[in-house]
C-alpha positions as protocol buffer text, in pm:
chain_id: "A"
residue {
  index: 1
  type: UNK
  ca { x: 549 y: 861 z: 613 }
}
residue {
  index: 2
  type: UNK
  ca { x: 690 y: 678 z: 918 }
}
residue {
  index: 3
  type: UNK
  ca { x: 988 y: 472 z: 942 }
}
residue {
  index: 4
  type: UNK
  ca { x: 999 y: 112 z: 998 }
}
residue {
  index: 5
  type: UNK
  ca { x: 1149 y: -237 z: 1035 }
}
residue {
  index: 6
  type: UNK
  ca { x: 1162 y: -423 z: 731 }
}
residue {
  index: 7
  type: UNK
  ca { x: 1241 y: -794 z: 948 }
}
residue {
  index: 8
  type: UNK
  ca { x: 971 y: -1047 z: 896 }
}
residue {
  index: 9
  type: UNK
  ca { x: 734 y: -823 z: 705 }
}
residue {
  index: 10
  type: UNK
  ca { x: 587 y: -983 z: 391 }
}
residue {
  index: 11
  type: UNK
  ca { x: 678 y: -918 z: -8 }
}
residue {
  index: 12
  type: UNK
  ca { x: 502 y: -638 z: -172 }
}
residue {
  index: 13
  type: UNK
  ca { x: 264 y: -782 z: -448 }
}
residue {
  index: 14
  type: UNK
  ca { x: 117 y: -547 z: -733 }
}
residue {
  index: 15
  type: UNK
  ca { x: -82 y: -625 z: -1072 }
}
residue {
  index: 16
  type: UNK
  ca { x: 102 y: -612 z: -1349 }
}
residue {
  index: 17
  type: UNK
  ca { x: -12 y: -395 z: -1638 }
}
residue {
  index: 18
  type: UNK
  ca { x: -28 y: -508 z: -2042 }
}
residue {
  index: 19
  type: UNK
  ca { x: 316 y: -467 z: -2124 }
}
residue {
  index: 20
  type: UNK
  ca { x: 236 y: -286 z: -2427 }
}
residue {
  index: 21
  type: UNK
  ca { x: 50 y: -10 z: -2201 }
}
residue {
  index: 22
  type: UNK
  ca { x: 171 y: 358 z: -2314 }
}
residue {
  index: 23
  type: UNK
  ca { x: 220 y: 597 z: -2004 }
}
residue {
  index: 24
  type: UNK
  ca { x: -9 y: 851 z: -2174 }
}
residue {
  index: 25
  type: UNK
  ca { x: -336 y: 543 z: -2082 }
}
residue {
  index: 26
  type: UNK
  ca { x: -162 y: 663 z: -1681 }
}
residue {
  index: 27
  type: UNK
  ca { x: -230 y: 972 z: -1694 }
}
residue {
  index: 28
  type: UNK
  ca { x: -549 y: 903 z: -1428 }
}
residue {
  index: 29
  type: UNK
  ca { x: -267 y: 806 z: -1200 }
}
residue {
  index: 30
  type: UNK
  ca { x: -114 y: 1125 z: -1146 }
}
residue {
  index: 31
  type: UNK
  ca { x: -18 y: 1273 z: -794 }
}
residue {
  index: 32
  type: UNK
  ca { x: 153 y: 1199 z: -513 }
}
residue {
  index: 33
  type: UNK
  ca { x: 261 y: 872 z: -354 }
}
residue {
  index: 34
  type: UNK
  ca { x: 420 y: 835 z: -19 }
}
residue {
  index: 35
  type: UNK
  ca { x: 636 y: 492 z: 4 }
}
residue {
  index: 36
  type: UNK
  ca { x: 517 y: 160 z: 158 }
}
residue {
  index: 37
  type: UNK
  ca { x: 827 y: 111 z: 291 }
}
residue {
  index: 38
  type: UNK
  ca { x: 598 y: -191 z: 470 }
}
residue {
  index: 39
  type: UNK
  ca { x: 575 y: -366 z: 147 }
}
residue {
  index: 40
  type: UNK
  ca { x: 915 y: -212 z: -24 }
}
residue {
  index: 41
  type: UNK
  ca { x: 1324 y: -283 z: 10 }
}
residue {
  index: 42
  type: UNK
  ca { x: 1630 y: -120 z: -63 }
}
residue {
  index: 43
  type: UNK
  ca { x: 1939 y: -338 z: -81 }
}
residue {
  index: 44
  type: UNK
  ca { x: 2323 y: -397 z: -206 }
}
residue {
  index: 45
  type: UNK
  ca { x: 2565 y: -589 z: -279 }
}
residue {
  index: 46
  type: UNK
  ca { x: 2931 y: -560 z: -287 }
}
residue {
  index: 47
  type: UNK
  ca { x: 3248 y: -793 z: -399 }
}
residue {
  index: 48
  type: UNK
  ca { x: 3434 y: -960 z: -103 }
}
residue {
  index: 49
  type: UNK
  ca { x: 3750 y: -1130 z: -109 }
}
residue {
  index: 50
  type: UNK
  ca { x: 3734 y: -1098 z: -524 }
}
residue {
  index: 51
  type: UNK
  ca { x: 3561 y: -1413 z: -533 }
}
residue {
  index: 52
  type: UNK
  ca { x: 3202 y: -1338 z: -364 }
}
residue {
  index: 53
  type: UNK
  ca { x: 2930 y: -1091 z: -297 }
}
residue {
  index: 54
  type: UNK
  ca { x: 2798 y: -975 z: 52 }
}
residue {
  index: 55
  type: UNK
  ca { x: 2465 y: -876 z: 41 }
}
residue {
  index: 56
  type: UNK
  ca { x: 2274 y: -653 z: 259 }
}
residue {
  index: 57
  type: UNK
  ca { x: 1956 y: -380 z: 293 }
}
residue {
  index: 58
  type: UNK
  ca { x: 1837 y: -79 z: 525 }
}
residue {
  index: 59
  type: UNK
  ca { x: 1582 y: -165 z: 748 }
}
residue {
  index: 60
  type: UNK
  ca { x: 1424 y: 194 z: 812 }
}
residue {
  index: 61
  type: UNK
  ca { x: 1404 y: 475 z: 543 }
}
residue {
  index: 62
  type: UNK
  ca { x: 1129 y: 701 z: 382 }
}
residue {
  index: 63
  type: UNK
  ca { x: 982 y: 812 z: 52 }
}
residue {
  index: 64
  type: UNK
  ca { x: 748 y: 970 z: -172 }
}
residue {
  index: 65
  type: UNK
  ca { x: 719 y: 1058 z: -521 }
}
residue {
  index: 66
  type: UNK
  ca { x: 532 y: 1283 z: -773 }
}
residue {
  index: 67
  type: UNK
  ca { x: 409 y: 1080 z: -1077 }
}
residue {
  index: 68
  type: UNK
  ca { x: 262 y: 1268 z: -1418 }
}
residue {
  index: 69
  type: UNK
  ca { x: 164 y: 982 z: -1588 }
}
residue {
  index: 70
  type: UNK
  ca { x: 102 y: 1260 z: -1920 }
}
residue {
  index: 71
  type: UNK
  ca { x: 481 y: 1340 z: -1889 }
}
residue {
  index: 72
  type: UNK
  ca { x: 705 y: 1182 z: -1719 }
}
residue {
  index: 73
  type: UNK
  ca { x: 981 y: 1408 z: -1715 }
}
residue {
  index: 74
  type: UNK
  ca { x: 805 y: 1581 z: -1446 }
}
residue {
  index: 75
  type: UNK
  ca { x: 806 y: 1295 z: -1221 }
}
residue {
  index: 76
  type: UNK
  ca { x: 1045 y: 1350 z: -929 }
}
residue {
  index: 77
  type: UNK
  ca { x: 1129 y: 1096 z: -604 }
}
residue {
  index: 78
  type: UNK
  ca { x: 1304 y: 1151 z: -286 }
}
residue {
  index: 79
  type: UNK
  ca { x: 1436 y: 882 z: -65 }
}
residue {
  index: 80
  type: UNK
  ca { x: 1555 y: 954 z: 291 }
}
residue {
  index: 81
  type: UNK
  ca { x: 1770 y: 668 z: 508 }
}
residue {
  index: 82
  type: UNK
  ca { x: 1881 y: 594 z: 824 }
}
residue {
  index: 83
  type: UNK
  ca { x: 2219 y: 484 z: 806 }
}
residue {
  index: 84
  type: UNK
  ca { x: 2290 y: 322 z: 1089 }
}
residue {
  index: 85
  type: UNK
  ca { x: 1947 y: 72 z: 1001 }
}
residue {
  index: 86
  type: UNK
  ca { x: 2245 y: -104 z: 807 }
}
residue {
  index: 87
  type: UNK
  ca { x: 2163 y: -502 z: 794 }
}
residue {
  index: 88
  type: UNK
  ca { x: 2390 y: -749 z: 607 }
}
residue {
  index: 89
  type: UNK
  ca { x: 2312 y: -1070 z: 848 }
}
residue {
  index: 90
  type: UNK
  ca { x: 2622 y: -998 z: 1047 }
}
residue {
  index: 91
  type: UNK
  ca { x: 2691 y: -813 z: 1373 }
}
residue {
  index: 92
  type: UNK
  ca { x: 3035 y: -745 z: 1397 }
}
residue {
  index: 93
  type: UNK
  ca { x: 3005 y: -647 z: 1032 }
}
residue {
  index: 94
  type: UNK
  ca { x: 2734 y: -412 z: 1034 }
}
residue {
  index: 95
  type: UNK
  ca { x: 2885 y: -240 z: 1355 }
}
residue {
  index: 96
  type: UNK
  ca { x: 3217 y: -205 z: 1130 }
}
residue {
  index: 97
  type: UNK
  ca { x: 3010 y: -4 z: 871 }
}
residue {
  index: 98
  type: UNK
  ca { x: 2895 y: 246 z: 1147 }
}
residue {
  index: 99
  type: UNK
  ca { x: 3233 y: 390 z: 1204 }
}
residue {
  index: 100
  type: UNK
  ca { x: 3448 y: 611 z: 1049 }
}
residue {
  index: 101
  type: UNK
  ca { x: 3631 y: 357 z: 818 }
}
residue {
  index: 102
  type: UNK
  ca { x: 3283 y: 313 z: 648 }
}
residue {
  index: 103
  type: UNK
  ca { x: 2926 y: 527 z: 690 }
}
residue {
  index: 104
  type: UNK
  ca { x: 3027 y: 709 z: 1026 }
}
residue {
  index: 105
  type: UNK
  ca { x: 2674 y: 711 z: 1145 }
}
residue {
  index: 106
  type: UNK
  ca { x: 2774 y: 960 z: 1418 }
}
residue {
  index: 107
  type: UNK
  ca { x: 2870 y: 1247 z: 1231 }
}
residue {
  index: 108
  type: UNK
  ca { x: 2613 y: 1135 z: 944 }
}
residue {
  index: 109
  type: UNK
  ca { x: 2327 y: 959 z: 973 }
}
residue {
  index: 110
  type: UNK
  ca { x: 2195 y: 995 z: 655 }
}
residue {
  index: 111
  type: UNK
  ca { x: 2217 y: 875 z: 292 }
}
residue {
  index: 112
  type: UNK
  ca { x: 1964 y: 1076 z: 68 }
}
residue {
  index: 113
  type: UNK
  ca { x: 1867 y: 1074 z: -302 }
}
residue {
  index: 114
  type: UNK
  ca { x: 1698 y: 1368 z: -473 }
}
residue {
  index: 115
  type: UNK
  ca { x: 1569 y: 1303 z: -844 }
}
residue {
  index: 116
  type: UNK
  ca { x: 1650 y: 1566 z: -1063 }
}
residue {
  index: 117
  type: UNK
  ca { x: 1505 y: 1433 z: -1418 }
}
residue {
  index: 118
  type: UNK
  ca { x: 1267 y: 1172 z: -1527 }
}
residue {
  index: 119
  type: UNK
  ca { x: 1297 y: 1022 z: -1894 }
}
residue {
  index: 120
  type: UNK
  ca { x: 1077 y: 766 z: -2037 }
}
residue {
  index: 121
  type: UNK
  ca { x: 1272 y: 477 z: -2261 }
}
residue {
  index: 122
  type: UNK
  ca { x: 947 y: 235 z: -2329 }
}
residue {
  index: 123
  type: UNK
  ca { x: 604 y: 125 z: -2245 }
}
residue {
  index: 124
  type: UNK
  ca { x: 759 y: 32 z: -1901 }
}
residue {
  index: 125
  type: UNK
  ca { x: 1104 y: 168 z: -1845 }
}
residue {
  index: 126
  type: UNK
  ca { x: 1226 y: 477 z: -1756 }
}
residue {
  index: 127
  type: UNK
  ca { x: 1592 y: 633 z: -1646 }
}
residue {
  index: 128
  type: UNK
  ca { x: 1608 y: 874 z: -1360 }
}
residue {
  index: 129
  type: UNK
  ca { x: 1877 y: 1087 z: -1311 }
}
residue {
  index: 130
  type: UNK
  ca { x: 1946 y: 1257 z: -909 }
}
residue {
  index: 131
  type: UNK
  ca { x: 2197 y: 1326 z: -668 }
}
residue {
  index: 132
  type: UNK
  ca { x: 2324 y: 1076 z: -392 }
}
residue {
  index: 133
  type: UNK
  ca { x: 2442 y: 1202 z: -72 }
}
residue {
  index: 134
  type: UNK
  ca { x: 2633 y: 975 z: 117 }
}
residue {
  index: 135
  type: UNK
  ca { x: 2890 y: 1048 z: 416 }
}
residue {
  index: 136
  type: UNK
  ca { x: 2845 y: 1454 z: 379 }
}
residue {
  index: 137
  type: UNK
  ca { x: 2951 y: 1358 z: -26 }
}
residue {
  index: 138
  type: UNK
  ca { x: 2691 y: 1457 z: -305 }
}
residue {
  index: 139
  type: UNK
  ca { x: 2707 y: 1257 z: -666 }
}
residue {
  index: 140
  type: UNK
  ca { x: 2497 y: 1249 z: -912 }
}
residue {
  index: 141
  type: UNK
  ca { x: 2364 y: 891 z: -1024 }
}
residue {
  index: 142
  type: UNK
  ca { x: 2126 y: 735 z: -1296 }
}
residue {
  index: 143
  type: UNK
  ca { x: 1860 y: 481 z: -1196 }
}
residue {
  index: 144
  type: UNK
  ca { x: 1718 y: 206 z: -1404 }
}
residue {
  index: 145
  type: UNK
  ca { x: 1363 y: 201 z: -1306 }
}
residue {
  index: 146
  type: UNK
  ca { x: 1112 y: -67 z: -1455 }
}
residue {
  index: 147
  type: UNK
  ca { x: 720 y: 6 z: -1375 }
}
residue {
  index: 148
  type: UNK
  ca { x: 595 y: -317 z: -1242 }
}
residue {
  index: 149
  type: UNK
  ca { x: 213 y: -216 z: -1165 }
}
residue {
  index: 150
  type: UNK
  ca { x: -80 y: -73 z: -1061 }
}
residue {
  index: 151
  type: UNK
  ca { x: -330 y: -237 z: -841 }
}
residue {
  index: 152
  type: UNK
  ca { x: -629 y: -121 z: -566 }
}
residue {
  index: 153
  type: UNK
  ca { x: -541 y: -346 z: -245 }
}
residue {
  index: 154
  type: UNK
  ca { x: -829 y: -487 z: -62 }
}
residue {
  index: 155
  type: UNK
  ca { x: -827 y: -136 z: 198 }
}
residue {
  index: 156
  type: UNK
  ca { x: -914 y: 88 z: -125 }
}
residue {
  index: 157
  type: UNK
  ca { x: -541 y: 228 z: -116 }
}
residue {
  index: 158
  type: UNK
  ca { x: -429 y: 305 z: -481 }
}
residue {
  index: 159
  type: UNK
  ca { x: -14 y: 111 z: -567 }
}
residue {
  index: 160
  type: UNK
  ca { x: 216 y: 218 z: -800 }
}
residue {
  index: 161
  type: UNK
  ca { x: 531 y: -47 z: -831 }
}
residue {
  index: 162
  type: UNK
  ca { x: 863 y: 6 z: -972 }
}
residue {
  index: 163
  type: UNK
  ca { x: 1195 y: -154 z: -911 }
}
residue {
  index: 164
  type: UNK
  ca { x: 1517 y: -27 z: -991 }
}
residue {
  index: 165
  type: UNK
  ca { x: 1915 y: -42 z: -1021 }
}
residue {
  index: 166
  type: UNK
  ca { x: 2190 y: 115 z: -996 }
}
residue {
  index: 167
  type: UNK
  ca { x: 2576 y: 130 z: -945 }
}
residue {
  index: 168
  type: UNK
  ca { x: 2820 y: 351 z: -748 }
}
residue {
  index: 169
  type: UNK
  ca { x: 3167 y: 373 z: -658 }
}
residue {
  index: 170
  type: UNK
  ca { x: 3188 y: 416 z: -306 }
}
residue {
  index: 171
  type: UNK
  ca { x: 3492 y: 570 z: -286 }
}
residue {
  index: 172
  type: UNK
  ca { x: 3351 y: 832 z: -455 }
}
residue {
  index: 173
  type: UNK
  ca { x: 3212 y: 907 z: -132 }
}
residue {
  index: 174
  type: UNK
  ca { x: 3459 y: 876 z: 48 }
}
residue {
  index: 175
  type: UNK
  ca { x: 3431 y: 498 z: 192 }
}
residue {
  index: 176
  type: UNK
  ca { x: 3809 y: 404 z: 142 }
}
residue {
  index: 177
  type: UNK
  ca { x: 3870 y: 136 z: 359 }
}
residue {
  index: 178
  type: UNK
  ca { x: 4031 y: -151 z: 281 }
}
residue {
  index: 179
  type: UNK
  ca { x: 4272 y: -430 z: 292 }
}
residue {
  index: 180
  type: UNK
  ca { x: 4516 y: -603 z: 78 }
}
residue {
  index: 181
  type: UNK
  ca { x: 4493 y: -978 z: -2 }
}
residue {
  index: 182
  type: UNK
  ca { x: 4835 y: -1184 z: 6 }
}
residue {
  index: 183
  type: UNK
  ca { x: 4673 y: -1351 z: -316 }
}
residue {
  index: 184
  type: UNK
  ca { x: 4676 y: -981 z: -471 }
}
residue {
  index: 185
  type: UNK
  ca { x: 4375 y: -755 z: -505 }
}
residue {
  index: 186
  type: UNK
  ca { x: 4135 y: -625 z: -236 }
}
residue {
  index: 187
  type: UNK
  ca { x: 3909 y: -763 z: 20 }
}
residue {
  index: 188
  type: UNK
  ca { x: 3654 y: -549 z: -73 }
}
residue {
  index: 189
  type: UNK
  ca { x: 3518 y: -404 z: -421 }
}
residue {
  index: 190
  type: UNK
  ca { x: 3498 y: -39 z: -480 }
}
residue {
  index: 191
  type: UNK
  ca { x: 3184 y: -114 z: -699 }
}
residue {
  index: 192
  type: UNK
  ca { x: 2852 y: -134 z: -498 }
}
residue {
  index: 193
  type: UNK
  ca { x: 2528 y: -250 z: -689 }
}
residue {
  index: 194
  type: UNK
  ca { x: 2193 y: -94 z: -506 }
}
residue {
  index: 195
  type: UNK
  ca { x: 1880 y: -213 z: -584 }
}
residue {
  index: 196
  type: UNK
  ca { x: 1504 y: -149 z: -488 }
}
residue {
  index: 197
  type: UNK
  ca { x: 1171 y: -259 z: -482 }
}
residue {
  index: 198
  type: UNK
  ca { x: 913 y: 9 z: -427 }
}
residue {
  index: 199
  type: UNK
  ca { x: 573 y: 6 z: -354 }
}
residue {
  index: 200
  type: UNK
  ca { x: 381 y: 328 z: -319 }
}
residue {
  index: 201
  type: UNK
  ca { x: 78 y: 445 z: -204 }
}
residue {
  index: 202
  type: UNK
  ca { x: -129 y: 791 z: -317 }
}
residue {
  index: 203
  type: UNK
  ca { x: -118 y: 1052 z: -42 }
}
């Protein structure tokens, strides 16, 4: 699994299964899967000003998971980023979220997730529960996770899709910073929505 940079690559595209396909008919797709972080994204979003959201992704990371399409609850995924790959559109604002009021990249570099239990809800969805370390801080979190696909891409390579939600506090964390508004409230919400779109590939 290398690293990469996500700018002007194109959008992952997988075939969608029957949505009334049980996970047990998946079983054939057991194994291991390294991400295509090529064809994938992980993003956020975060309130500014109380009246918008700033949007942004990181533009180098790594994956892999272990499916068992018989039972999912052994399924397991591990996510590894590079902080300071921190992209929102803005400069000055993604230099901002390198230092110590925000991600200090120096000291760590890293954000990393670690699943710790798999539980299938329906034909398609599933919860995944794992801890988040951000900023030296480890939480434990719940992903949303929707199976999008399966499809063989025109070089043979067997794709799994999912994408998938969550939400965190960051201050649990310990990214504090802020700033008053003379309107009342704060320039920037403690309530930070991550998304992704993954596209994997078996090892």
């Amino acid at each position: 699994m290398g690293l990469f940079n996500r700018k002007g690559t194109e959008t992952a595209s997988v075939a969608t299964l029957p949505a009334a396909a049980p996970l047990a008919d998946l079983a054939h797709l057991s194994g291991d899967y390294n991400v295509d972080t090529t064809h994938s994204r992980i993003g956020f979003s975060v309130r500014h000003a109380m009246v918008t959201n700033v949007r942004g992704e990181f533009a180098e990371w790594e994956g892999k998971l272990h499916l068992d399409g018989s039972n999912p609850a052994n399924s397991t995924a591990e996510l590894t980023i590079q902080v300071a790959s921190v992209d929102t559109g803005n400069d000055q604002r993604d230099g901002h979220l390198r230092t110590g009021d925000f991600f200090e990249v120096e000291t760590h570099p890293l954000i990393s997730f670690r699943s710790t239990g798999t539980e299938q809800l329906d034909a398609e969805t599933y919860r995944m529960t794992g801890d988040l370390t951000i900023k030296g801080t480890t939480r434990p979190v719940t992903l949303e996770l929707e199976f999008t696909g399966t499809a063989t891409d025109p070089y043979g390579l067997q794709r799994l899709g999912f994408e998938g939600r969550t939400t965190v506090d960051r201050t649990d964390f310990g990214l504090t910073y802020n700033a008053a508004l003379e309107t009342g409230g704060v320039l920037i919400g403690e309530k930070v929505k991550l998304n992704f779109d993954i596209s994997a590939v078996r090892a």
